[in-house]
C-alpha positions in Angstrom: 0.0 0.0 0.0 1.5 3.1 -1.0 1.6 5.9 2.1 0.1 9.0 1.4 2.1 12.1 0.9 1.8 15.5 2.8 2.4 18.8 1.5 6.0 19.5 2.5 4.7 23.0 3.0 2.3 22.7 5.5 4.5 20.5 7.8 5.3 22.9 10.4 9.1 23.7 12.0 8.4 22.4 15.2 8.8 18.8 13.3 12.4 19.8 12.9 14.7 18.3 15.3 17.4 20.5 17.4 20.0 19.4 15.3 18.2 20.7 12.0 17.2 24.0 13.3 20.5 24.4 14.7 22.1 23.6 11.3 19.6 25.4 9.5 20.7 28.3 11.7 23.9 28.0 11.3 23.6 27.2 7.5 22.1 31.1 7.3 23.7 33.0 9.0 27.2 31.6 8.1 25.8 31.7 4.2 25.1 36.0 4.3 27.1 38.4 3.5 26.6 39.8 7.1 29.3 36.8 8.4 31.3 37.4 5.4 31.6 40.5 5.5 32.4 40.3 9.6 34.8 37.4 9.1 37.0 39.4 6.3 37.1 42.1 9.0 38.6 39.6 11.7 41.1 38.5 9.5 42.1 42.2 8.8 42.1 43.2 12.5 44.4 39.8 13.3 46.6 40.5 10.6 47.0 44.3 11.4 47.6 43.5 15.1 50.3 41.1 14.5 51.7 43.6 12.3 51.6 46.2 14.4 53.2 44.3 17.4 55.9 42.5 15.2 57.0 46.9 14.3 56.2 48.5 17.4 57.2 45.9 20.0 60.5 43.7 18.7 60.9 42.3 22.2 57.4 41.0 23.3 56.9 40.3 19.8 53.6 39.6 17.9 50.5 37.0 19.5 50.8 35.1 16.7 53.7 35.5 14.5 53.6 36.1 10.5 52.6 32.6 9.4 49.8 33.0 11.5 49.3 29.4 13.0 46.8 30.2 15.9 44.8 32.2 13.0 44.8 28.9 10.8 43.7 26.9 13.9 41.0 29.2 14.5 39.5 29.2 10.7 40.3 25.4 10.3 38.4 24.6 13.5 35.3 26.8 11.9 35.5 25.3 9.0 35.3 21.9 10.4 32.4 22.4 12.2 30.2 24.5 9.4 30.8 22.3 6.4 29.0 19.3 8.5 26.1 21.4 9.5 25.7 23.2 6.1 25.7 19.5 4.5 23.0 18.9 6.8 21.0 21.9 6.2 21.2 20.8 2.4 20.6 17.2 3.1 17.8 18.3 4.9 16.8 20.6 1.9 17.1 18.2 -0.8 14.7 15.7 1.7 11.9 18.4 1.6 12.3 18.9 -2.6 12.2 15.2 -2.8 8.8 15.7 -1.1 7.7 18.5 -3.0 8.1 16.7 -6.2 6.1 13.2 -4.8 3.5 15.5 -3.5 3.4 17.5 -7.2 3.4 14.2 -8.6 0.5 12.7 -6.5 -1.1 15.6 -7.5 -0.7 15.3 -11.2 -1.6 11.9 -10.9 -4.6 12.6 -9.4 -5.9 14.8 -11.8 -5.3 12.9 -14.9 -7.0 10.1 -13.5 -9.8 12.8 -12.9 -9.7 14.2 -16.5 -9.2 10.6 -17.9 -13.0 10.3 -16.1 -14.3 13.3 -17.2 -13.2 12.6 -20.5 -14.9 9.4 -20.3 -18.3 11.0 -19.2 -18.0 13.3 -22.2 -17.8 10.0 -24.5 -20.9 8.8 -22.7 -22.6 11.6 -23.4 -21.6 12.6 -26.7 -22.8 8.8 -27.5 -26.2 9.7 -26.0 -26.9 12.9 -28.0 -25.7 11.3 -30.9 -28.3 8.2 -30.9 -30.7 10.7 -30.1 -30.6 12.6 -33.5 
């Protein structure tokens, strides 16, 4: 027996589980140009501070000198924990267009099997009013 098939649009987000919302959060916000924006400004700020410590202070001597290591740990360790949530988000994405297109298909379905009748009807009665002349 084949299940029947919601419309993905009327299923509400409280379905969602914590770790899809959070994902889907995530997913947005680190996908604007808000964060990009924000996160080319870090960079800039780390870079010029380093900078500016390596020149004005040769003895202390920058927080994290020129190759910048810590700043690759920091941006590697972001990285590694938005791609798995952004796959998510898409995963879960692709999940709700696979259901849009069952649903449109249910739908189609549904209505050539209705026009198929009518169609039918239309024989039946063009029949009728033909045998009638």
């Amino acid at each position: 027996m084949k299940k029947e098939v919601t419309n993905p649009s009327s299923i509400p987000n409280q379905t969602r589980t914590l770790g899809q919302r959070a994902a889907d959060n995530v997913t947005q916000w680190a996908g604007s140009w808000w964060f990009i924006l924000s996160f080319i400004t870090f960079l800039a700020i780390w870079m010029s501070l380093n900078a500016y410590f390596l020149v004005a202070y040769s003895k202390g001597g920058p927080f994290d000198p020129y190759p910048f290591i810590l700043l690759n740990l920091v941006i590697s360790v972001l990285t590694a924990i938005q791609a798995p949530m952004i796959l998510m988000s898409q995963n879960r994405a692709g999940e709700i267009d696979r259901q849009r297109a069952e649903y449109a298909y249910n739908i189609d379905l549904k209505a050539e099997k209705e026009i198929e009748h009518i169609q039918k009807q239309l024989d039946n009665m063009e029949k009728i009013l033909l045998r009638k002349k």
